[in-house]
N, C-alpha and C positions, 0 to 999 in steps of 0.2 A: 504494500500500500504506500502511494506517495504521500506526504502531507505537504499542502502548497501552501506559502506565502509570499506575499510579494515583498522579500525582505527589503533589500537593496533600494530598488525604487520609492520604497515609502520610508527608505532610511534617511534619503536625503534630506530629506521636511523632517523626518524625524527623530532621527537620532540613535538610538538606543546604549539515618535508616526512616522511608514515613510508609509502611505499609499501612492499608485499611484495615483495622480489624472491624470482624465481623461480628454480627451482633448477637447475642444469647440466641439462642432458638430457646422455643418452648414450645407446647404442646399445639400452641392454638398460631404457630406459624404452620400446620401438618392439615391437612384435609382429607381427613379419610376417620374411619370407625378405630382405627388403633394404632399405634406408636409406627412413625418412619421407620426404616431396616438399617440405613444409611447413617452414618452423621460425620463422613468427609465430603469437603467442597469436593475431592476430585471422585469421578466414579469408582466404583469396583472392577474387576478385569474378569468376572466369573464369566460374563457373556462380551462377546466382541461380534458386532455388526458385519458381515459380509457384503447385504447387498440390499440398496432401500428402492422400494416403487413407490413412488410418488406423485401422487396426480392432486393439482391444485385449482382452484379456482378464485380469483380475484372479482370482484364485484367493481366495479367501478362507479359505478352509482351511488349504493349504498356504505362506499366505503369500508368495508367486510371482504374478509377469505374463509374457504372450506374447504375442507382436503380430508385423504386418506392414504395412511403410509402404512406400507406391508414391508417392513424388515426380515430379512434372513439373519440369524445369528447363529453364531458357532459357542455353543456352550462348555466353558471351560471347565467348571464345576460345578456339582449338584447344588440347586438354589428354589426357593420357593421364590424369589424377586429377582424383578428384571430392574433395575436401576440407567435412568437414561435422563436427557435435560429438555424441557420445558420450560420458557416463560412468556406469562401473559397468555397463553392459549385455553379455550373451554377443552378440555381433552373429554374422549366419550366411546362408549362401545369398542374396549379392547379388549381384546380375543388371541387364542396362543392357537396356534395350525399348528399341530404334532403328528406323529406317524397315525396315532390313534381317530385323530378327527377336530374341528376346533372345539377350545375349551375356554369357559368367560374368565377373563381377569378383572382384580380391583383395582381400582386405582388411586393412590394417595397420591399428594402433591404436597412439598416440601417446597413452599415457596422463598424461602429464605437462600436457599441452597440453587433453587429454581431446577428443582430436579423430581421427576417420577418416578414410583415405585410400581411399578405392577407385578400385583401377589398371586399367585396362584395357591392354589387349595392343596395340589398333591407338589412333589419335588419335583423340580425340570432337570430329571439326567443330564449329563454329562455325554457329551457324544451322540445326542442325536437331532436331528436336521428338523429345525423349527422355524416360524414366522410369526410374530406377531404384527397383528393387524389394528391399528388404532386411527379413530375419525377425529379430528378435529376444528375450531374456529378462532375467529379472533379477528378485531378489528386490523385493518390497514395500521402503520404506524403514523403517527402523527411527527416525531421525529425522522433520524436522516440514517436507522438502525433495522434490521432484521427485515421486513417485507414490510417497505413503507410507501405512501403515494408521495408523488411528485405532480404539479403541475405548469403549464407554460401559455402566455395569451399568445393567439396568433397577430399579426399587422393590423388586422382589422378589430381586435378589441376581444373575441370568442377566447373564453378559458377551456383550457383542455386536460384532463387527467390522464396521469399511466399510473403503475404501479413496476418498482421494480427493490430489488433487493442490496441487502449491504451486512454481509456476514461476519467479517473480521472483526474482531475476535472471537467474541461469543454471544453471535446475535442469530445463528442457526435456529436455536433452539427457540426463539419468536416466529419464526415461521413454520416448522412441524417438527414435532419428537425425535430428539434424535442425539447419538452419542455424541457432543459437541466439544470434542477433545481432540487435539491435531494429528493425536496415534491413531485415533479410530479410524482409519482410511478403509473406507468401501468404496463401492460402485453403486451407481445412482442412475436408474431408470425414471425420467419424468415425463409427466402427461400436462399439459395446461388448456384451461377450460377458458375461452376467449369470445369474445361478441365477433361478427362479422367486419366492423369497422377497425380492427385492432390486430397487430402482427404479437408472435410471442418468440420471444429469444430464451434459448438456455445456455450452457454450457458446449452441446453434443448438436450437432445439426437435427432437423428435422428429418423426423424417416416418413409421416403422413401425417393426415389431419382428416377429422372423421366429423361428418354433419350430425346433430345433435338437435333433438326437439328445442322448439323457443328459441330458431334463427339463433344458437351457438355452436361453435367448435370447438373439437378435443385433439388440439396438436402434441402429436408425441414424437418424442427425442431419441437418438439412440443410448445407447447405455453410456457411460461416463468409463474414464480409467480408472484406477481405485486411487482415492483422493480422501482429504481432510472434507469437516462438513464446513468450514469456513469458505472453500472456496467454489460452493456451488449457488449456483447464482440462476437467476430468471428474470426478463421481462415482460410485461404488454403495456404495447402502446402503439400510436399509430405512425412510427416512424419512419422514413425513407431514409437509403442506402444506396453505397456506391460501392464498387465489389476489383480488384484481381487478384490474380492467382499469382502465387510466388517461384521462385524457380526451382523449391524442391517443392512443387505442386497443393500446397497450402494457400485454399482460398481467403482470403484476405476482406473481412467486409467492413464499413464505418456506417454506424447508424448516426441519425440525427432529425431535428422536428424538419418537416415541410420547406420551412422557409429559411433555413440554415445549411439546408447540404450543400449548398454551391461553398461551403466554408471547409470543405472535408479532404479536398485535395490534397495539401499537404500529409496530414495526420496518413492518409492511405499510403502515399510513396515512402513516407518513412516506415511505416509498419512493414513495407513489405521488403523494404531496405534491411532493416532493424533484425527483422525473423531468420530474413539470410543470412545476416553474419551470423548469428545466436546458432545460427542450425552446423556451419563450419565452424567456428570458434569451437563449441562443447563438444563437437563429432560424435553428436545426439542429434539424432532427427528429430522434429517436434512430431511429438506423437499423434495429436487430434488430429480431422481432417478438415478443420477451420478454424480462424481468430477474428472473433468481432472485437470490435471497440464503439462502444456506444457513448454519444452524448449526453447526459443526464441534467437536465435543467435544476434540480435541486439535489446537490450532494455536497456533504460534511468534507470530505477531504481530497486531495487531488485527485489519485484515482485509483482502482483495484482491481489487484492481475486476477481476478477467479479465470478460473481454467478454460480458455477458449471463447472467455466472454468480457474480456475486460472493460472498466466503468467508467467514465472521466467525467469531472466537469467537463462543462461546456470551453471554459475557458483555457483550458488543459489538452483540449483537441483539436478544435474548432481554430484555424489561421485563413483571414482573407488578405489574398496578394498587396492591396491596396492601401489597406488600412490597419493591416498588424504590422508589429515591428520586428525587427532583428529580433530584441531580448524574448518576443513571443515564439520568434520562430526557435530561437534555444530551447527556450522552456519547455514547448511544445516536446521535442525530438528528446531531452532525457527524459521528461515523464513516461513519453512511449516505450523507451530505453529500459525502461525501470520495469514497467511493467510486463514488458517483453522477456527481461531476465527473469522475474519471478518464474518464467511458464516451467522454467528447469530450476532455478534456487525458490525453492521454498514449494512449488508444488510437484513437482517431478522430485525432489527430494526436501522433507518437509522437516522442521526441528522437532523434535519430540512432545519440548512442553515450550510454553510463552518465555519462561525465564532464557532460553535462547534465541529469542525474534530477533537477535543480528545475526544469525547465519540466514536468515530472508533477506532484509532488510539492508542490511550492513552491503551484503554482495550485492543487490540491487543497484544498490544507493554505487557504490563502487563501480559496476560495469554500466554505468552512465557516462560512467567517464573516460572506457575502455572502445565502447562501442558507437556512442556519438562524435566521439573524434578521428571513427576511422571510416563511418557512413556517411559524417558530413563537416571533413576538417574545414571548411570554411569558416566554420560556427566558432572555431574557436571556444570549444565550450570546456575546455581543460582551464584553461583560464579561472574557472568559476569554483575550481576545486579546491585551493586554500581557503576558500572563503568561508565552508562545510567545515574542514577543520579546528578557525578558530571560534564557527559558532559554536561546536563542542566543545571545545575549549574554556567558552563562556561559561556554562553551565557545568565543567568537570572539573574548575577552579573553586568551584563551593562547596561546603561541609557538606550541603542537602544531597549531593551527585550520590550518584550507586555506581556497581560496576554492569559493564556492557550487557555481562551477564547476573542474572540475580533473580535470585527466590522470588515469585510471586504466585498466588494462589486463587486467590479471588479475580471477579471481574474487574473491579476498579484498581484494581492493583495491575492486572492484566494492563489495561486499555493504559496505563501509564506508561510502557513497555514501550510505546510508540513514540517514543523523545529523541533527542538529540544524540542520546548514547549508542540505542540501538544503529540510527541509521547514520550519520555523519561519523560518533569516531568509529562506530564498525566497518564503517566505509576506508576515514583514513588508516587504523591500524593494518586494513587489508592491502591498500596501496603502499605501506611502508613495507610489511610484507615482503610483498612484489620485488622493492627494490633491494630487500636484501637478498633473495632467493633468485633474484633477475626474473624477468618476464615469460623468458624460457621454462625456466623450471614450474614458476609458478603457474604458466596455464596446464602443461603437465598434470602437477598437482591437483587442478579443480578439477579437470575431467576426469580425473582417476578415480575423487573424489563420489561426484554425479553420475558415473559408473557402479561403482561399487553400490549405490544407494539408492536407486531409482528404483520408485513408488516406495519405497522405508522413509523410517525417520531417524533423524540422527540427532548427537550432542555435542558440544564442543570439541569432546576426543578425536571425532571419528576424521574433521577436516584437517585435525596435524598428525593424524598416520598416516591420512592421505597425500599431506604435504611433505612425509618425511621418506627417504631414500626411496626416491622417482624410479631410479634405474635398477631397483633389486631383481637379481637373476631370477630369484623364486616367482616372481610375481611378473616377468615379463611377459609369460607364455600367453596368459587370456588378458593383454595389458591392451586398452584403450590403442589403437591404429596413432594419433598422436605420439603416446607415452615409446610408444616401437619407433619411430622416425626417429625422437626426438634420442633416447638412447641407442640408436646404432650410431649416429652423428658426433656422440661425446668423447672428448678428450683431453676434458680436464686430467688431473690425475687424483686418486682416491683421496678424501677428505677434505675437498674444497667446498665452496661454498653452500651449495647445496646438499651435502653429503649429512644426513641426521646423523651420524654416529658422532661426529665433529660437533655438531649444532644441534640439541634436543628442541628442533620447533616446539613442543608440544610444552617445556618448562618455559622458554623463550615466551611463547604468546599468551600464557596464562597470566603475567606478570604485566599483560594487557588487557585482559579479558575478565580476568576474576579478582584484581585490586580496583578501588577508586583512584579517579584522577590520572596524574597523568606528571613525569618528572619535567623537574627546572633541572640543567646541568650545567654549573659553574667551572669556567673556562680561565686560569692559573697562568701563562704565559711564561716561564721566566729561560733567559735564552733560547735553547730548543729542546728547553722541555715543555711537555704540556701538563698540569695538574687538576683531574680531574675530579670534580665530584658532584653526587646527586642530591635529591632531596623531591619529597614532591611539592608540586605547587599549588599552593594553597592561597585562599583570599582570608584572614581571619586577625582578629584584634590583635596589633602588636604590642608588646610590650612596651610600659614607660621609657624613655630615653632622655637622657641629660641633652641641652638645647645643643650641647659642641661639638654633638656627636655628626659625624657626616653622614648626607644619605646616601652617599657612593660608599658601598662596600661594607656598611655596618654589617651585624649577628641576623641575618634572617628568621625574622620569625615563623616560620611555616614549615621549617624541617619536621619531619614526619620521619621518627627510626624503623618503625615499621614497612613504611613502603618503600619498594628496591624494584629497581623495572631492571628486567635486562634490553638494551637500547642497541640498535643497529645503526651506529653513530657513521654517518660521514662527516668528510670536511675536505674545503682545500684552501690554500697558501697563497701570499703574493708570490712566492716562491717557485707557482707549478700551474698550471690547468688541470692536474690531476686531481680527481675524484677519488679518498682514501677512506678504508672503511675501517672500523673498527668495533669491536661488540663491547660495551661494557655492561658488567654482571655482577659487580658492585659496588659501594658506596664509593671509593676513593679507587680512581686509576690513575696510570701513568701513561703517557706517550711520547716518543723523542721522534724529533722532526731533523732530518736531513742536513739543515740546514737552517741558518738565522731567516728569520723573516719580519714583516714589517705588520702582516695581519693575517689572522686565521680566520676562518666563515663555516661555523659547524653548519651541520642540518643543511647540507647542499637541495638547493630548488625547494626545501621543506616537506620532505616525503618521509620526511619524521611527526611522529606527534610527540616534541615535547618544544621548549624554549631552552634556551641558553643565555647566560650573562655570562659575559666578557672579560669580567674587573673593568676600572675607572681609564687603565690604563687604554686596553682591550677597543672598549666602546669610543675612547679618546681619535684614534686611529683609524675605526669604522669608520666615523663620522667624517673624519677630514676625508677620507676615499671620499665618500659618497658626495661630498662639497665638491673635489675637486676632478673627479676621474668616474663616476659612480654607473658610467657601463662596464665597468672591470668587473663587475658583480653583475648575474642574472635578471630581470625584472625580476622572477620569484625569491629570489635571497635579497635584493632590498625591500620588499613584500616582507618578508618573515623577521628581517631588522628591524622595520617598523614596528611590525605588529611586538615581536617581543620584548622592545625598549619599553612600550607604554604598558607590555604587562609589566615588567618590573617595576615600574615606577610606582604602579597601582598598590607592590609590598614594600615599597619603599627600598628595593635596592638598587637603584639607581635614584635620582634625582629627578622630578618633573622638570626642571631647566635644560635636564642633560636629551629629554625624549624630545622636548620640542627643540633644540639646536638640530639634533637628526630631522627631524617634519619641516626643519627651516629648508634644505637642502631641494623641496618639491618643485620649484618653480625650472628646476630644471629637466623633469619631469615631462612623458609626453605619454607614457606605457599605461595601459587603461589598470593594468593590477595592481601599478604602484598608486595612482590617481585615484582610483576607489580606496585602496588603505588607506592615504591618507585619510579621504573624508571618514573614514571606520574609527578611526581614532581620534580626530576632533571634532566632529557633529555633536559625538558625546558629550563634550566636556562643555560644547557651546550649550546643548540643549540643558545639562544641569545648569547652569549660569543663569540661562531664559529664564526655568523653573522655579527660580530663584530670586528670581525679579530684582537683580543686582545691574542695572542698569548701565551706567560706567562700564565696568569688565565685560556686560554684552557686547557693548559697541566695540570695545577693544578688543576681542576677542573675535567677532564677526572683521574688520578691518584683515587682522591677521592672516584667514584663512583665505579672504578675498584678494588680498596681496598674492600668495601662494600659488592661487589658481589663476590669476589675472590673464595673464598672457595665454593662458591654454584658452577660457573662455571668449578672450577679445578675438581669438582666432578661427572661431568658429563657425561654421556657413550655417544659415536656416533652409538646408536640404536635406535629402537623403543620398549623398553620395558619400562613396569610401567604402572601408571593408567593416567587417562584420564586428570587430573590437571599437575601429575611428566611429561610425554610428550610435553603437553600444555607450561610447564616451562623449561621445556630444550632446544623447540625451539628458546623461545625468549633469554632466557641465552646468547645461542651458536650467537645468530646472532648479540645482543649486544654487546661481547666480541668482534666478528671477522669485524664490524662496526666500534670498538673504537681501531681496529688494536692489540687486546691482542697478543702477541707472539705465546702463547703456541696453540690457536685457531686458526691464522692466519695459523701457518705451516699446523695446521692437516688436515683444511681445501683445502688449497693448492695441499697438498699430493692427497686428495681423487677426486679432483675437475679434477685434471691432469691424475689421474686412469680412470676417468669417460668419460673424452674427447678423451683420447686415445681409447677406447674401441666406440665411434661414439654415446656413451649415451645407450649403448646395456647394460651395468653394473645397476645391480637394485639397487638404493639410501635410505635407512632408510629414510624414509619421513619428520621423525625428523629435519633431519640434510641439508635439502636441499638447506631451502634459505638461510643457513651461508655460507653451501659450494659456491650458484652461487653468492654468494656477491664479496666474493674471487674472483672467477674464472671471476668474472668480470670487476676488477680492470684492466685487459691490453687488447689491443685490441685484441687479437688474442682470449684471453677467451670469449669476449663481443660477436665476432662475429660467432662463436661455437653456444654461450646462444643462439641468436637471430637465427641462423638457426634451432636450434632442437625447440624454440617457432613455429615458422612457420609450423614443419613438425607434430608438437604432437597432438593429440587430446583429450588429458586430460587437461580438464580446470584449477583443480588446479594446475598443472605444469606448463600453461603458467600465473597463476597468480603468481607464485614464481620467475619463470623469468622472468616477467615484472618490479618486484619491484628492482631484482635484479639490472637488465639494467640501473634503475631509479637513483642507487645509486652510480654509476662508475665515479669517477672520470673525467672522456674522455669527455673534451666538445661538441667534436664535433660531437660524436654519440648522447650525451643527445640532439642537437639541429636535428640531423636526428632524432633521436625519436620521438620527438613531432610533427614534417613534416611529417613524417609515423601516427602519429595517428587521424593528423587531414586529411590524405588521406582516412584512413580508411580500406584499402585491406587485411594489414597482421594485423595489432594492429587495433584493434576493433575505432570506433571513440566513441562508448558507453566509452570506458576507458580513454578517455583525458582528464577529470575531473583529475582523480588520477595520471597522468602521470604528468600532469603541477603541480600539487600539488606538487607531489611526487621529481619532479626535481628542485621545489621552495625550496627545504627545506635541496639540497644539497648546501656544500656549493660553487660547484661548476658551479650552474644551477641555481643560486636564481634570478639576471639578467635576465637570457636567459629565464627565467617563467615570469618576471615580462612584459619584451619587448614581449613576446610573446602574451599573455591574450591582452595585450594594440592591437596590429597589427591587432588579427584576432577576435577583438571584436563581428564586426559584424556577423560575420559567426557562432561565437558562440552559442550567443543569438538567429540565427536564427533555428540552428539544435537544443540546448537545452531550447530556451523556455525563456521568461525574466522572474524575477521571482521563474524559479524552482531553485529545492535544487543542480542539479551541478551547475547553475551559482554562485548560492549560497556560495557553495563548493569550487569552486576553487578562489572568490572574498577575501573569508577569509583565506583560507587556502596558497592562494600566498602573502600574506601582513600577515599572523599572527605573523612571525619574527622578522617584522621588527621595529627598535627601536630608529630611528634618525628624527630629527626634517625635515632632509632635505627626508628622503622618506615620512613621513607624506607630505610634499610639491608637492612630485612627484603623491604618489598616489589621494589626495584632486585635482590636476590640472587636472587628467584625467578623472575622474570621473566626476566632476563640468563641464568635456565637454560634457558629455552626454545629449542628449532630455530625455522627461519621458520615449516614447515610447522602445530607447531604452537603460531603465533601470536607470536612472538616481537619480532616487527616491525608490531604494529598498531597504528594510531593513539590508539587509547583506554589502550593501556603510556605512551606519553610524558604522556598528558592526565594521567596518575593520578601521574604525577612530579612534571607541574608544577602543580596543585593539593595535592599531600602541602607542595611546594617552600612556595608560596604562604600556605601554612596558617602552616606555621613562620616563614614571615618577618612573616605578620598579628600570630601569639600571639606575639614578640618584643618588636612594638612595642608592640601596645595592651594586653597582658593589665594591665601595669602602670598603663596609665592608666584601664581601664576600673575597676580595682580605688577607684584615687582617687575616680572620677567615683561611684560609684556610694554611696562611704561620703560625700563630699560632700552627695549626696541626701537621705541616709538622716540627715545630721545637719538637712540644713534640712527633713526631713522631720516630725520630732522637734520642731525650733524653733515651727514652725507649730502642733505640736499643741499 
């Protein structure tokens, strides 16, 4: 599953152990005449599912479904209960088909647990071939979870219903009984019951469709492979499709409403792009004999690989030539990416339990950026991929982090599973990986992998035996067609890099997988030696210190004795173009360098996950490179200097003076990775300042960064010409300029914005240049309400994401408070997007109140439409509090939160993230505001001196 946001673009304007326990059961959470059988969250293993028929029917009218599912189970041991999960469903008339003939069962329901018991009266042997048969009902969801409706108005005004489904994680069991656990892999027979005006999509192509009294049909599917119940999936609706076949003979189709498929062209050639590499890369054929990808007008999260039937927003699929942009057309192609990889990581081979959703997730997320850059290196979408990193990184610097992998049991513990951990660092520790193992070995390895395990489920173990000694003799003989090429080719000599007996992957990656966080390693310099040591990096209260202590090179406070990564360290020298690798495995090493040198750059291109400090000296000498020569270093290794100066500074070991001397060095800057970190690292500090309503330091502070980027922005065309990065970087350019009210941006904008409204939006816009222009044009009401009618009338997705954000960012309180009354209605602004809207208007600084009162008021409603637990609640807990940096909203947000019950949400991990990020903020603004104040009027004098 992807989770979308539109981080970046809306960064510009804006800146940026807690299991659930569960609650007592007692007698009267049980529905039945006598005591549940059960009383573990996870089921029994007495009975295991083989093979489910299922035949459904969606009401669309009444808003209701009706079904009946016939299960084959293989009965492991003798049992009077069948134990299986339910929730929200009338369950009724269940029946056991034995050799003997059918026989009636009870049925209890353990709602708490959301699980069924069906009793029988005599003992269900062991070893003989049974089915039970169970009818059930239950309304449509009214959320964006298990089998829910959806609907969308046509041009002409007509609302229209579908109904389709959204399984992951444990929302199977909403739609019919069923063992809803990722081991229970069977095979799924379905039937769907459909009115005439209405198509039905599954998993498995159509084999026929049967006419049915009362003008309806019964389309039925062929059988499924054996699969988890998460990722079976269904539609109805009336939607049109555009269809080819791929070149290993996989029909390829793209649904979507009526008056959208002319938007589907793209999304089709990449899929069919995507499926072929996917099919050579694993030297796995995909097994079904189709892949849809359907549009969904109302769906929670980017999108989801279910098996043959994948999900998407609208806006996640859907690209018109004219009016999407570059960063759509990226976006577009890794989500396909993503979900295309699922069809062999995660459901071709599936992780056992939730506590490892990065071997899905992680790999997904991962071969987005293996397989888009080789279907469509114009995209430049490798570019994108530190970015992933140090969002992890964000989130795996605080106490509240877990490790990638970790215990969880429940559903809202589950559906937490879907953060930053599982899919970004699973992604980057996979890529570092990669570069320690080379790309060689390491594809080896995954198909050896997805060989060994296809339709099983695996755990942690099983990917580092498979990554470990590639070329073993014993295991050549039935070895993957790859893993034979690639070892008759070899000539290394025994115990090189690759070689497990050398390198225990499996102790090496644990020391990623199964610790929190993530190490800082301290970098010693003295002649050619190097003195190494770790520590992990942590954000948390430092200790008292006397005022004369320095903040170059003090006692860090964040050393952790406990945690020891072993680290696949490169580096290289002024001294070499050579790339030198080395493993460290613990606390303090040593390494001698060749030769004197003048500076060393760990963490080459940063295909590492950790940071590095330099010492005073160290960084002394970075900096001056980077002032005076700063393409002797990669854009990614001034990308990663960036990024890691200002994490030091954030523990204090370095100096806030010493990070912005490095960010002073941007104006000579032209590389869109280094151009974006910059803004990654001072948006922030500007937007806590805004927050803060420190006036003086805003404008000094805005001045700064506008200096920095001047010359890139003055240089800017209002087109869409150049390649796929120069584009990429003149949007954000133009809209940060016209955000921070530059002059020369603000007028041109103005200019074209007033062209464009007078003309009723009939004038075509460089796509470039859009959402600077509706930033502008939506500073006054008269432009706001212009943006928000041509939203309503347009059916280009990326147009009303641009005006959305736009809307987001106006000044105008009183529209930002109907906005988010409009999105949590849902008619015209999606209520999918009110994650991003409350976000997005928490972070003006005109709307950050009116977010915070807002999330507080319609709590419930919330968490009812999105889920306790999932990644928008997620999303909008931190992302409305990530600002803020005073002792008294840390008071406000801790009182409201501490009123919460478990049930709803009291105990989830993104409450403590939002503590200890409020925590963090206040101890940042403590120490530096003061010094940033000095540093910058320091500037501002030798600014002056020079002129």
């Amino acid at each position: 599953m992807f989770v979308a946001a539109l981080r970046l673009v809306v960064f510009l304007h804006l800146g940026q152990a807690f299991g659930a326990q569960l609650p007592h059961l007692s007698l009267h959470d049980v529905t039945g005449a006598q005591p549940f059988p059960w009383h573990q969250m996870r089921l029994p293993q007495t009975v295991i599912p083989v093979h489910y028929d299922l035949t459904i029917h969606p009401n669309l009218t009444t808003l209701t479904f009706t079904g009946v599912v016939r299960i084959q189970l293989d009965v492991q041991e003798d049992t009077k209960a069948i134990i299986l999960h339910a929730k929200q469903l009338k369950t009724f008339n269940a029946r056991l088909k034995t050799p003997e003939g059918m026989k009636s069962l009870q049925i209890l329901e353990n709602s708490i647990y959301q699980q069924l018991a069906l009793m029988s009266d005599e003992v269900i042997p062991q070893g003989e071939d049974y089915e039970v048969h169970l009818e059930f009902s239950a309304n449509l969801s009214d959320s964006y979870h298990g089998f829910y409706k959806s609907s969308y108005r046509t041009s002409s005004g007509e609302r229209r219903i579908m109904a389709c489904t959204q399984f992951e994680a444990t929302f199977a069991r909403a739609a019919f009984p069923c063992f809803d656990e990722p081991a229970f892999k069977a095979n799924f027979t379905i039937a769907i019951i459909r009115e005439p005006q209405h198509i039905a999509l599954s998993n498995m192509p159509k084999t026929k469709s049967v006419a049915l009294p009362g003008d309806m049909f019964e389309d039925h599917f062929a059988t499924t492979v054996k699969m988890s119940t998460y990722l079976v999936a269904f539609i109805v609706s009336d939607f049109h499709s555009v269809s080819k076949t791929s070149q290993h003979g996989v029909k390829i189709s793209v649904y979507a409403v009526a008056e959208k498929i002319n938007q589907t062209d793209f999304a089709l050639d990449a899929a069919v792009k995507l499926l072929d590499f996917y099919d050579d890369y694993f030297d796995i054929p995909y097994p079904l004999p189709k892949q849809d990808l359907a549009a969904i007008p109302d769906f929670q999260s980017g999108a989801m690989e279910n098996w043959g039937l994948t999900t998407y927003r609208e806006a996640a699929l859907l690209f018109h030539p004219e009016k999407s942009s570059i960063s759509d057309k990226v976006q577009i192609a890794k989500i396909i990416a993503h979900e295309l990889a699922h069809q062999w990581f995660g459901n071709l081979v599936t992780m056992e339990w939730w506590n490892d959703l990065w071997l899905n997730e992680g790999f997904a997320k991962f071969m987005e950026l293996i397989a888009v850059d080789v279907t469509y290196p114009e995209l430049q979408a490798s570019d994108l991929f530190l970015g992933k990193c140090y969002n992890a990184m964000e989130v795996d610097s605080l106490t509240s982090s877990h490790p990638v992998s970790t215990r969880v049991e429940n559903p809202t513990e589950i559906q937490e599973m879907f953060d930053e951990m599982s899919y970004d660092k699973g992604a980057c520790v996979l890529n570092m990986l990669k570069g320690f193992l080379t790309p060689e070995v390491f594809e080896v390895g995954i198909v050896r992998y997805l060989k060994r395990y296809s339709y099983r489920n695996t755990v942690n173990s099983h990917l580092w035996e498979s990554l470990t000694n590639v070329c073993d003799l014993n295991d050549l003989p039935g070895a993957p067609s790859k893993q034979k090429q690639f070892c008759s080719k070899l000539t290394l000599p025994s115990g090189a890099l690759y070689d497990g007996e050398k390198f225990d992957i499996k102790s090496i990656m644990e020391t990623w997988t199964l610790q929190t966080g993530f190490p800082l390693v301290n970098i010693e310099l003295k002649s050619r030696k190097l003195l190494l040591t770790q520590q992990r990096y942590l954000k948390m209260e430092p200790p008292p210190a006397s005022s004369s202590t320095s903040t170059d090179d003090t006692d860090d406070p964040t050393h952790d004795e406990k945690s020891i990564w072993k680290i696949p360290l490169t580096y290289k020298t002024s001294d070499s173009a050579t790339t030198y690798h080395h493993l460290m495995k613990s606390p303090v090493d040593l390494l001698r360098l060749p030769n004197n040198v003048d500076w060393v750059k760990f963490n080459v291109d940063m295909n590492g996950y950790y940071i590095v400090h330099y010492g005073k000296d160290g960084w002394k000498n970075l900096i001056k490179l980077l002032h005076y020569n700063h393409t002797a270093l990669s854009s990614k290794d001034r990308v990663s200097l960036m990024h890691d100066v200002f994490r030091l500074a954030s523990i204090k070991k370095v100096s806030l003076e010493t990070a912005l001397e490095l960010a002073s060095y941007l104006p000579k800057e032209t590389d869109i990775m280094t151009v974006t970190q910059g803004f990654q690292e001072l948006i922030p500090i500007y937007k806590l300042i805004e927050r803060r309503e420190i006036g003086p330091l805003e404008d000094g502070m805005k001045t700064f960064m506008l200096d920095l980027f001047k010359n890139l922005i003055d240089t800017q065309k209002w087109d869409d010409s150049g390649s796929s990065s120069e584009r990429t970087m003149r949007s954000y350019l133009l809209l940060f300029a016209c955000v921070r009210n530059y002059t020369p941006c603000v007028t041109k904008a103005k200019h074209i914005f007033n062209l464009w409204k007078d003309s009723d939006g009939q004038i075509s816009l460089p796509v470039d240049i859009t959402l600077a222009v509706y930033v502008v044009g939506a500073q006054t009401e008269e432009g706001w309400d212009f943006l928000f009618d041509f939203y309503r009338r347009t059916l280009q997705m990326s147009v009303q994401d641009r005006i959305r954000i736009a809307l987001t960012i106006s000044p105008l309180y009183k529209k930002l408070k109907w906005l988010l009354e409009q999105s949590l209605l849902g008619e015209v602004v999606k209520t999918q997007e009110l994650p991003h809207v409350v976000v997005s208007i928490s972070r003006n600084p005109r709307g950050h109140r009116l977010a915070w009162d807002f999330l507080r008021a319609n709590w419930a409603t919330l968490i009812k439409k999105f889920e306790v637990g999932s990644s928008s609640i997620a999303h909008m807990v931190t992302g409305v509090t990530s600002l803020y940096s005073t002792k008294t909203m840390l008071i406000s947000v801790g009182k409201f939160f501490s009123s919460l019950e478990v049930e709803t949400g009291s105990e989830m991990r993104c409450i403590q993230q939002a503590y200890d990020t409020i925590t963090d903020n206040i101890q940042w603004a403590e120490t530096n505001l003061p010094l940033l104040q000095s540093w910058l009027r320091k500037r501002q004098r030798v600014t002056h001196e020079d002129l």
